[in-house]
N, C-alpha and C positions, 0 to 999 in steps of 0.2 A: 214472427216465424209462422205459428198457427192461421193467418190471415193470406202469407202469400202461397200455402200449402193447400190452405181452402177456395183463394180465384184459381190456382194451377187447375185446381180437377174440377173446377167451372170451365174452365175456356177448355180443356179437354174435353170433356162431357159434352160442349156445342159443339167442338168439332166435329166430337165420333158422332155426332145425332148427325150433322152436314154430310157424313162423308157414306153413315149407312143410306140417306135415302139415296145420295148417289149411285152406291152400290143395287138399291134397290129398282132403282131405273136402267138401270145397266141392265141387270140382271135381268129384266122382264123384256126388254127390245130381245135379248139373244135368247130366250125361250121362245119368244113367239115369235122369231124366226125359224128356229127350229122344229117347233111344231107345227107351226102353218106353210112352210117352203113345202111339204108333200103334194098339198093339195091347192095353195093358191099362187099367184104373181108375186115374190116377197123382195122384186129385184131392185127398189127403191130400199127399204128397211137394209136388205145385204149386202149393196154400196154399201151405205151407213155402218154399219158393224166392221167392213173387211177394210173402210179408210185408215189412215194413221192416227190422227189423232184420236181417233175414237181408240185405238190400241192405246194408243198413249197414257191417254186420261185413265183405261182400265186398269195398266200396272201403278199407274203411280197411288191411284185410288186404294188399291188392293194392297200396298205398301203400307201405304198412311194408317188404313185401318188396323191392320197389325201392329205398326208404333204404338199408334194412340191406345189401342187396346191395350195392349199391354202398359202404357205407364197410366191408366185408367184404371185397371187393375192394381198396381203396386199404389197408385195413390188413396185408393177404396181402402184398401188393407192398412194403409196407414193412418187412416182417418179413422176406422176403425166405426164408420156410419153406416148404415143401410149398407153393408156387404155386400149382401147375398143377389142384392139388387141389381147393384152396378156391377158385378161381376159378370153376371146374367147375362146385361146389356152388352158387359163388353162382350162376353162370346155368341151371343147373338149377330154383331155387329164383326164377327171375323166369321160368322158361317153367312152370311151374304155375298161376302166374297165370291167371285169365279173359282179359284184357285180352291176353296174349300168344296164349293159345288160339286166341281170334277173329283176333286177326291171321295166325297159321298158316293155322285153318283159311280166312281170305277168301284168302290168297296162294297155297293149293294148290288153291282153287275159282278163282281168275282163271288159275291155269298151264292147268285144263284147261277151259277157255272155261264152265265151267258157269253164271255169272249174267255 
């Protein structure tokens, strides 16, 4: 039992590492679209982001990382190893997210009355 308890939160663990850089690449094409469409051509990159499957890839991305995190989480806690670590990870790996980003950034745009 202890063995198949310990590859579960192995093959978890490379998931959630697979699925944050994906988030991490995601997440950097649509900043710097955002930030460079004011002042440059960004009309190659904005296809790219406004296609389908590129939407596609990013809910199911942003899905996965919530599962995984979370049973990443309940499996840390049960293992009762290095906690504080894999916990860490896992909410690092749910604030990469889009879905967390926007929420950040609406909650530090309402602290400073901006919209």
């Amino acid at each position: 039992m202890k063995k198949e308890i310990k590859n579960f939160e192995k093959i978890v663990g490379i998931v959630l590492i697979i699925l944050t850089i994906i988030s991490l690449v995601m997440s950097a094409l649509l900043y710097t679209n955002i930030i460079y469409s004011c002042s440059y051509d960004t009309t190659d990159l904005n296809g790219l982001l406004v296609s389908k499957p590129f939407d596609i890839v990013l809910w199911i991305d942003n899905i996965l990382i919530y599962l995984f995190g979370l049973f990443y989480i309940i499996s840390a806690v049960q293992s009762k190893k290095e906690v504080l670590i894999k916990v860490s990870f896992a909410i690092f790996s749910i604030m990469t997210t889009m879905v967390a980003s926007t929420l950040i950034i609406n909650g530090i745009a309402s602290i400073f009355h901006i919209f």
